[in-house]
C-alpha positions in Angstrom: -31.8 -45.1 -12.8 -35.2 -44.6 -11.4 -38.1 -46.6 -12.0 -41.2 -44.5 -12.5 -44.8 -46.2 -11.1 -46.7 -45.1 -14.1 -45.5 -45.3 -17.4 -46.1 -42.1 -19.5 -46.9 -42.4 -23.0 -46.0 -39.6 -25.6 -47.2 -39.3 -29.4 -45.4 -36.8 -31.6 -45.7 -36.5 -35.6 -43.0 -35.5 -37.6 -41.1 -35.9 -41.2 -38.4 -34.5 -43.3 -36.0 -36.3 -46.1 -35.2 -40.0 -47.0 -31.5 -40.7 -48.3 -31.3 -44.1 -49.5 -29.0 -46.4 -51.3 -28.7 -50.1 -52.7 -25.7 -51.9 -53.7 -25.4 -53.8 -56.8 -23.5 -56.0 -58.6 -23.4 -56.8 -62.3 -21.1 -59.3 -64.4 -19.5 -58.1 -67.9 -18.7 -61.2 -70.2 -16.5 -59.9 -73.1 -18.2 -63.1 -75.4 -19.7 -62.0 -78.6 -22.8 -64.1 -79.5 -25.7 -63.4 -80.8 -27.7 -64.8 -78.5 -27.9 -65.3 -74.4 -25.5 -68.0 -73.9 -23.1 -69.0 -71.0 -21.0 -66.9 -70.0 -17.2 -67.6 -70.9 -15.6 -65.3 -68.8 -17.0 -62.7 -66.3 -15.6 -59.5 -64.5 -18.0 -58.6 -61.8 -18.5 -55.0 -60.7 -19.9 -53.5 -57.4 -21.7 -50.3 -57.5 -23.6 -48.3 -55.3 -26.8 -46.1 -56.3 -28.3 -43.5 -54.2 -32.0 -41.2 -54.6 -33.2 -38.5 -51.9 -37.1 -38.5 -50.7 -39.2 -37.5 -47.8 -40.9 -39.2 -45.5 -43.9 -38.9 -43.1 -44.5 -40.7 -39.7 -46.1 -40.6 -35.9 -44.2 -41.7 -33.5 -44.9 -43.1 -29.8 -43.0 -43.0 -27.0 -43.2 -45.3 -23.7 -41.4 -44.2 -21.1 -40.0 -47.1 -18.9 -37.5 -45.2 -16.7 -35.9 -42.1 -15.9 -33.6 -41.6 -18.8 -35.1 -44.8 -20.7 -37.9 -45.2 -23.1 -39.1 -47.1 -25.9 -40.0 -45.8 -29.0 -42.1 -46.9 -31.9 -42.3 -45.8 -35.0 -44.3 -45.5 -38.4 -43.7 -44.3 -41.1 -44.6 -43.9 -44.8 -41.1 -43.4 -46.5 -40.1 -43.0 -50.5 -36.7 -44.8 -51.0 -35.3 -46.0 -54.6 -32.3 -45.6 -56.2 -31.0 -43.9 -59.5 -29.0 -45.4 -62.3 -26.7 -43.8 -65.2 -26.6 -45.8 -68.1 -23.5 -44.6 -69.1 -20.5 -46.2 -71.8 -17.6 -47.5 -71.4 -15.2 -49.5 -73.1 -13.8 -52.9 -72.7 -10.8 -53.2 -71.3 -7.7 -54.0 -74.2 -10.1 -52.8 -76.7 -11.7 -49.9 -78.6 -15.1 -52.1 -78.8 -18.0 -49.9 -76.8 -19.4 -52.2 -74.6 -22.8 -50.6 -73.2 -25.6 -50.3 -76.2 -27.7 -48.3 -74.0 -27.4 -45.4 -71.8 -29.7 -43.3 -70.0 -31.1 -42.6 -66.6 -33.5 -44.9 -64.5 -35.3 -43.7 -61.8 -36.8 -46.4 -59.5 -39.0 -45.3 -56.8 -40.5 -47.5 -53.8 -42.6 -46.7 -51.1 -42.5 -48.8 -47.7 -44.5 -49.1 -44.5 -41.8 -48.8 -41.9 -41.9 -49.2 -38.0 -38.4 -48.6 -36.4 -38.8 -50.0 -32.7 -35.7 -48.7 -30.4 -34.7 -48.5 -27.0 -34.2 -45.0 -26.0 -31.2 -43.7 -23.8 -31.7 -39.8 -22.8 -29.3 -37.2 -21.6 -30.0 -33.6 -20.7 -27.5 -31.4 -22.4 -28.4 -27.5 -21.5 -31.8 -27.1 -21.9 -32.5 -29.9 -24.1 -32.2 -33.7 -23.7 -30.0 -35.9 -26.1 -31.3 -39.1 -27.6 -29.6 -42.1 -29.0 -31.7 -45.5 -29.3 -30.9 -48.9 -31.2 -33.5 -51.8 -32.3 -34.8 -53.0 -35.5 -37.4 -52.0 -37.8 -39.7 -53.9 -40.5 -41.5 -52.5 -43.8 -43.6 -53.3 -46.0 -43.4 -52.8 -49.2 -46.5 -50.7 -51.2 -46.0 -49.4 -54.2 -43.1 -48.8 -56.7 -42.1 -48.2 -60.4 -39.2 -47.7 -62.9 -38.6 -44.4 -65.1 -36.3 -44.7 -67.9 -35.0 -42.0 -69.8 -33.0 -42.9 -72.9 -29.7 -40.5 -74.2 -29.1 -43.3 -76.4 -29.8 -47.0 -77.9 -28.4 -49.3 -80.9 -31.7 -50.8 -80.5 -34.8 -48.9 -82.2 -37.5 -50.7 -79.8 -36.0 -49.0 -76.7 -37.4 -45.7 -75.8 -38.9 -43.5 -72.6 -41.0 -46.0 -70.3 -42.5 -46.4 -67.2 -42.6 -49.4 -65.6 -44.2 -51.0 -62.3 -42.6 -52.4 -59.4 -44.6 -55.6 -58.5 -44.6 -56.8 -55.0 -46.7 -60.2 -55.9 -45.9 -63.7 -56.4 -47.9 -64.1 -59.5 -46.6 -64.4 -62.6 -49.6 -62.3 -64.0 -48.8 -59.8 -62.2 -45.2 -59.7 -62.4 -42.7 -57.2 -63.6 -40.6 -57.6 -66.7 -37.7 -55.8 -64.7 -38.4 -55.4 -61.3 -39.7 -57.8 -59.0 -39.8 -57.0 -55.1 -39.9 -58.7 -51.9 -42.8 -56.9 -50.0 -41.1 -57.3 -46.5 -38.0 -55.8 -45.8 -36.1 -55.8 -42.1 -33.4 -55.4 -40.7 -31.0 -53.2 -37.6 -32.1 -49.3 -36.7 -30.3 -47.0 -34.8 -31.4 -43.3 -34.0 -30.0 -40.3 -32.7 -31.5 -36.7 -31.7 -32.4 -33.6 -29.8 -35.3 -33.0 -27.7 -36.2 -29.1 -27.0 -38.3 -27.7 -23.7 -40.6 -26.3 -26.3 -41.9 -29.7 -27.7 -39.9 -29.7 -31.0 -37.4 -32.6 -31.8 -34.4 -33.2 -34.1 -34.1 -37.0 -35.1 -32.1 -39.5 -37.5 -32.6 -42.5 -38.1 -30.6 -45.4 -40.2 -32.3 -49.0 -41.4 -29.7 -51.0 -42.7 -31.8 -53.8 -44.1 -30.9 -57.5 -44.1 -33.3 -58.6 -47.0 -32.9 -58.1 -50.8 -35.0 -55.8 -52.4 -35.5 -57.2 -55.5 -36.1 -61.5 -56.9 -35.0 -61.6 -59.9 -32.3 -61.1 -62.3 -32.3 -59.5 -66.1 -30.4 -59.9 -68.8 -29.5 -57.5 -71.3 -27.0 -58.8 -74.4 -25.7 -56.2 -77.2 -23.4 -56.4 -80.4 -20.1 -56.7 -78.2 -21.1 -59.2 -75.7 -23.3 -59.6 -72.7 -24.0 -58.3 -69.5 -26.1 -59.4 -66.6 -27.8 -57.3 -63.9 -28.3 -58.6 -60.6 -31.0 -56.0 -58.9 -30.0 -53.9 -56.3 -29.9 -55.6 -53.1 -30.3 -55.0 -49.0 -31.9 -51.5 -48.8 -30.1 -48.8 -46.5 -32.4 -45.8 -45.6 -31.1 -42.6 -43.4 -34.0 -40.0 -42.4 -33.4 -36.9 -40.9 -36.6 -34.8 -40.0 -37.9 -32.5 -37.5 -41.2 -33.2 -35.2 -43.2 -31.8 -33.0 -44.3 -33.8 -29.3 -48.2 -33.6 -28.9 -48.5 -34.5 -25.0 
């Protein structure tokens, strides 16, 4: 590997789609009560969610060596996830456990800046790319669309409701409450052409949770608690175009 004496610095722009996930994990208590009470027996599920985007970014890239660079990242990326409120029974009995079902929608937008270390290899006429570092957002916006299919309970209907990213009580969601900074391992893979144009990937598997806070929601069968979606996984897959 050759050193170069000068360090050449690149800047490309480029963007495509977001494919993002969130795992989650809620407990089912089959304890009829009419009011929130401790739990006397739990089953806890693990599910996964998923929602597709786009995303938006510049990138810049250092070049250390021959075959090595760094690059940096940022980018404005919509991730999320969707829920089915769907029905289902309880298990021994004929006793329909969910008392709503619909679909929610929850959108977020983050600030990201991947960082990796670059490894190139010329394949044909083009140069290969794979890199690994980390990345950190911020969080800048967000909210929750619910669309109800059905409901035992006459208050619940179509809403829209904010993501809140603050401390504050004031300004604090009734459902969702975020952390605004999110972080976490990246790793990136593409293809470089002659003519400028690039292919690229790149996966954040965050460390952090996404959301605070927990909500309950009780109905005539028994109770159930939701604990938010947690550590935020994003792949983006774009095409971009090198400026100098």
């Amino acid at each position: 590997m050759q050193i170069t004496a000068n360090a050449q610095f690149h800047v490309s722009g480029w963007g495509g789609m977001t494919h993002s996930w969130s795992s989650i994990k809620d407990f089912a208590s089959s304890s009829a009560s009419s009011h929130i009470a401790p739990f006397t027996s739990m089953t806890e599920r693990h599910r996964i969610y998923y929602r597709n985007s786009f995303f938006a970014g510049i990138k810049g890239d250092i070049e250390l060596a021959s075959g090595l660079s760094l690059g940096v990242n940022l980018i404005l990326e919509s991730t999320g996830f969707q829920e089915n409120l769907k029905q289902y029974y309880l298990s021994g009995s004929g006793a329909i456990f969910d008392s709503i079902a619909g679909k929610d929608v929850v959108r977020l937008i983050y600030m990201s800046a991947p960082v990796h270390l670059v490894f190139a290899a010329p394949i044909g006429n083009a140069r290969l790319l794979v890199g690994a570092g980390a990345y950190i957002s911020c969080g800048l916006t967000g909210n929750s669309d619910f669309y109800k299919l059905y409901s035992t309970y006459l208050p619940v209907t179509d809403s829209v409701e904010p993501v809140t990213f603050s401390n504050s009580s004031h300004f604090k969601s009734g459902f969702y409450h975020a952390n605004r900074l999110d972080y976490g391992l990246s790793v990136m893979m593409g293809i470089q052409f002659r003519n400028r144009i690039f292919l690229e990937a790149i996966l954040e598997n965050g460390y952090r949770s996404v959301f605070k806070d927990r909500f309950v929601v009780e109905d005539a069968y028994g109770q159930m608690i939701f604990s938010s979606p947690n550590k935020r996984r994003v792949v983006m897959m774009g095409l971009g175009y090198r400026f100098k």
